[in-house]
C-alpha positions in Angstrom: 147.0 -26.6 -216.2 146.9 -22.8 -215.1 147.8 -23.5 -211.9 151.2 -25.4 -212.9 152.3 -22.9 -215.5 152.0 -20.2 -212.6 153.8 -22.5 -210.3 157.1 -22.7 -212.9 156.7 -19.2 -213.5 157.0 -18.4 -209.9 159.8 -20.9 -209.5 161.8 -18.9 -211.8 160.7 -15.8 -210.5 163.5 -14.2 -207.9 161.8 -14.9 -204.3 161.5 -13.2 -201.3 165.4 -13.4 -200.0 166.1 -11.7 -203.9 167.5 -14.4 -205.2 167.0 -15.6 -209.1 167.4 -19.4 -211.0 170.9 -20.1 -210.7 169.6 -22.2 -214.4 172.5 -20.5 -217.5 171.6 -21.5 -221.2 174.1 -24.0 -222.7 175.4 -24.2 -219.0 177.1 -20.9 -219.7 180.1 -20.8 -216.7 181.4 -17.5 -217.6 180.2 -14.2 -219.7 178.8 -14.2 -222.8 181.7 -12.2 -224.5 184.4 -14.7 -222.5 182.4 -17.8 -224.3 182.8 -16.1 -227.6 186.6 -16.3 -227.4 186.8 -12.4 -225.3 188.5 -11.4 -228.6 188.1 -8.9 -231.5 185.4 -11.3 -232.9 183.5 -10.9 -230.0 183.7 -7.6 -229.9 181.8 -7.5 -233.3 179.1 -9.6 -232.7 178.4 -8.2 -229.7 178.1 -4.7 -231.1 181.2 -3.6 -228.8 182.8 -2.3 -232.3 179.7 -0.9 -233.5 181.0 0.3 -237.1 182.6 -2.8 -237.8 179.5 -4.6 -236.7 177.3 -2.2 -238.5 179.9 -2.5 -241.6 179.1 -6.2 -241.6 175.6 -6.0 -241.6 175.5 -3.7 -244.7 178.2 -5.2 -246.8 176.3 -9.0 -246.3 173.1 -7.0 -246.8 174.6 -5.6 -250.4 176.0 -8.9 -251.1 173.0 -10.5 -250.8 170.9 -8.4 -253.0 173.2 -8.8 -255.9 173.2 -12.3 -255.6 169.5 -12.5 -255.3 168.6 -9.9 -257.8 171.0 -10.4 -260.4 171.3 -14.5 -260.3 175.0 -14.2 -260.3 176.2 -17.1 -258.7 178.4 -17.1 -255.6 181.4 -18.3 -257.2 181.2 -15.8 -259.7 180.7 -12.7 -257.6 184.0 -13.9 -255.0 186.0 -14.4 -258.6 185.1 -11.0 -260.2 186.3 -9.2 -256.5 189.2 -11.0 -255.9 189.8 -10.4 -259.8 189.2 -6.7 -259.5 191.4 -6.6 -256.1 194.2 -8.0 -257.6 194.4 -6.0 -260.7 193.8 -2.7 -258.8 196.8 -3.8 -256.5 198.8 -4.6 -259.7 198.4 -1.0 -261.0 198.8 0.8 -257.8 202.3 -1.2 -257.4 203.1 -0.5 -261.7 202.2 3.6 -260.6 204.5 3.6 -257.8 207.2 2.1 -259.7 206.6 4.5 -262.8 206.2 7.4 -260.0 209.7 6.4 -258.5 207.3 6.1 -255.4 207.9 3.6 -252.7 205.8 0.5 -252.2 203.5 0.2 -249.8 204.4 -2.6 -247.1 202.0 -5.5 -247.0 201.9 -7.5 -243.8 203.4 -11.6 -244.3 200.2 -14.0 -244.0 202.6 -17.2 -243.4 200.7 -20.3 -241.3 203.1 -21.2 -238.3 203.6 -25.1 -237.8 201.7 -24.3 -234.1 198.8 -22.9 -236.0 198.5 -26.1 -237.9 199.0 -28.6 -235.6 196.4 -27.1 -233.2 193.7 -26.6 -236.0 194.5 -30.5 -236.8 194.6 -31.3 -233.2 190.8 -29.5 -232.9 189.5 -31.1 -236.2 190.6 -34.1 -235.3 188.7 -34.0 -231.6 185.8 -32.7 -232.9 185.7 -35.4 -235.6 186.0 -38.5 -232.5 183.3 -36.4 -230.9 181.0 -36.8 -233.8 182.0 -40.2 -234.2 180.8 -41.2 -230.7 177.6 -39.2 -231.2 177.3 -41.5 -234.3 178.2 -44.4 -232.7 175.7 -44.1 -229.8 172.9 -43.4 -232.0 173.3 -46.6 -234.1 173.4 -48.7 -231.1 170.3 -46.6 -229.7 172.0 -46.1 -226.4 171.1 -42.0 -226.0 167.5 -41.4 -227.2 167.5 -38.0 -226.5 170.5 -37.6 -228.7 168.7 -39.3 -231.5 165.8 -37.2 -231.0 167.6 -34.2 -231.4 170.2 -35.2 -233.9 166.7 -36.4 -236.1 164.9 -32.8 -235.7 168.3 -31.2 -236.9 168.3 -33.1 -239.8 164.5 -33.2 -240.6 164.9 -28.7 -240.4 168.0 -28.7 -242.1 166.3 -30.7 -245.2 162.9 -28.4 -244.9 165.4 -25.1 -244.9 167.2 -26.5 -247.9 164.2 -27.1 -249.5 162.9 -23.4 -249.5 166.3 -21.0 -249.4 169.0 -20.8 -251.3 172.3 -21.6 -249.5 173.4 -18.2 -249.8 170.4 -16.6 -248.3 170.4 -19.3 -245.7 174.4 -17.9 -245.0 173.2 -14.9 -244.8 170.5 -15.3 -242.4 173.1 -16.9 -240.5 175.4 -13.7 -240.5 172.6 -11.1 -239.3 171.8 -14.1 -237.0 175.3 -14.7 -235.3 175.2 -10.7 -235.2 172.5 -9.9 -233.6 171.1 -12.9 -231.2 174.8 -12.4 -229.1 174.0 -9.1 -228.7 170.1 -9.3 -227.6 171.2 -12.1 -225.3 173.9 -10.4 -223.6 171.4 -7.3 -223.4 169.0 -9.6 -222.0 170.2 -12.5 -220.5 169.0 -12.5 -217.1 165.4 -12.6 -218.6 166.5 -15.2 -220.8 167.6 -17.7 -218.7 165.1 -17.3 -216.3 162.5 -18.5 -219.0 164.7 -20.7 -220.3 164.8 -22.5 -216.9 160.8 -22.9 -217.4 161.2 -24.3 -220.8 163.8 -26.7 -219.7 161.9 -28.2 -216.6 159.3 -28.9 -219.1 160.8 -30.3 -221.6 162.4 -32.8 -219.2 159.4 -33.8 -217.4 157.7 -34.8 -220.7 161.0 -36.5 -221.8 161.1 -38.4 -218.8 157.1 -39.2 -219.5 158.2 -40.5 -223.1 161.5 -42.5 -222.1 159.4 -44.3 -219.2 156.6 -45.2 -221.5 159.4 -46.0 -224.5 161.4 -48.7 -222.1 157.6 -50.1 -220.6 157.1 -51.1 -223.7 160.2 -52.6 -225.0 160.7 -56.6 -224.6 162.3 -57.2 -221.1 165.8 -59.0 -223.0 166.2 -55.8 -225.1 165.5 -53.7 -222.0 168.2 -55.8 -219.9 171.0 -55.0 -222.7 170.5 -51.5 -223.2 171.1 -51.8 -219.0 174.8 -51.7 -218.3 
């Protein structure tokens, strides 16, 4: 058992000619700020911006304590700051009036017909996709699909269970803020364990699926065959 752990180890290792797995988590193609979109939202999860990252953290960080500590709900604590937003923006624009001063300029939020069409045109792709995933499960075509699909669900219920939505939201904020970050820090050492993690995983899958289909009937076998 030793002896096969060091063997994967070594395989990953980078060998004598210096060369290192050429194995990328999630098949990543390109960088890990490029996957993230390359934009201004990548620059704050990936700590590029590090004030407006940091500003993040603390703000969900306060949010979450009043929420926890107080038992004010969520919908409560977005009404009261929009509420308090709004009527400080009503006075400031009342002062400058009374002031004869001039109004500040807000920027125009209007939704362009392109910006709607390819938000539908995404939704509506990512809803066939799930469809399909859907539809291959019932029919028990993709096992490993089911398995994972099934270990989702089971952790989602078992989270739900023991955290409140909005501390499981938050968890996923210092999450999605942090994890980028370590992994483009250290991705090179990531993906070279990864690599081990993966050849093992499929070798015990593929132990599993051949002892699944040996002891299926031989009709149901030959229909699940294309």
């Amino acid at each position: 058992m030793e002896n096969s752990n060091t063997e994967d180890l070594c395989a990953a290792e980078p060998n004598g000619e210096g060369t290192i797995s050429s194995y990328n988590l999630f098949g990543r193609q390109a960088t890990v700020h490029q996957m993230m979109g390359g934009g201004k939202a990548a620059d704050v999860l990936l700590w590029r911006r590090r004030h407006v990252s940091f500003g993040v953290v603390v703000i969900a960080t306060i949010a979450w304590l009043l929420i926890e500590r107080s038992g004010i709900s969520f919908l409560s604590l977005c009404s009261d700051v929009l509420l308090i937003l709004i009527l400080l923006m009503f006075l400031q624009a009342n002062y400058a009036v009374f002031r004869n001063k001039p109004l500040q300029t807000l920027p125009e939020l209007v939704l362009s017909e392109e910006m709607v069409n390819n938000a539908a045109a995404s939704f509506r792709v990512k809803t066939n996709y799930m469809l399909l995933m859907a539809h291959d499960i019932t029919l028990g075509k993709d096992f490993r699909l089911f398995f994972k699909v099934v270990i989702a669900l089971w952790l989602l219920s078992v989270i739900g269970s023991l955290i409140s939505f909005f501390t499981l939201a938050y968890m996923g904020i210092i999450i999605s803020v942090t994890v980028p970050a370590l992994y483009d820090m250290f991705q090179d050492h990531v993906d070279r364990y990864a690599d081990v993690v993966h050849r093992k995983f499929s070798k015990h899958y593929k132990i599993v699926d051949e002892n699944l289909h040996s002891r299926l009937p031989r009709t149901m076998s030959k229909d699940k065959d294309p």
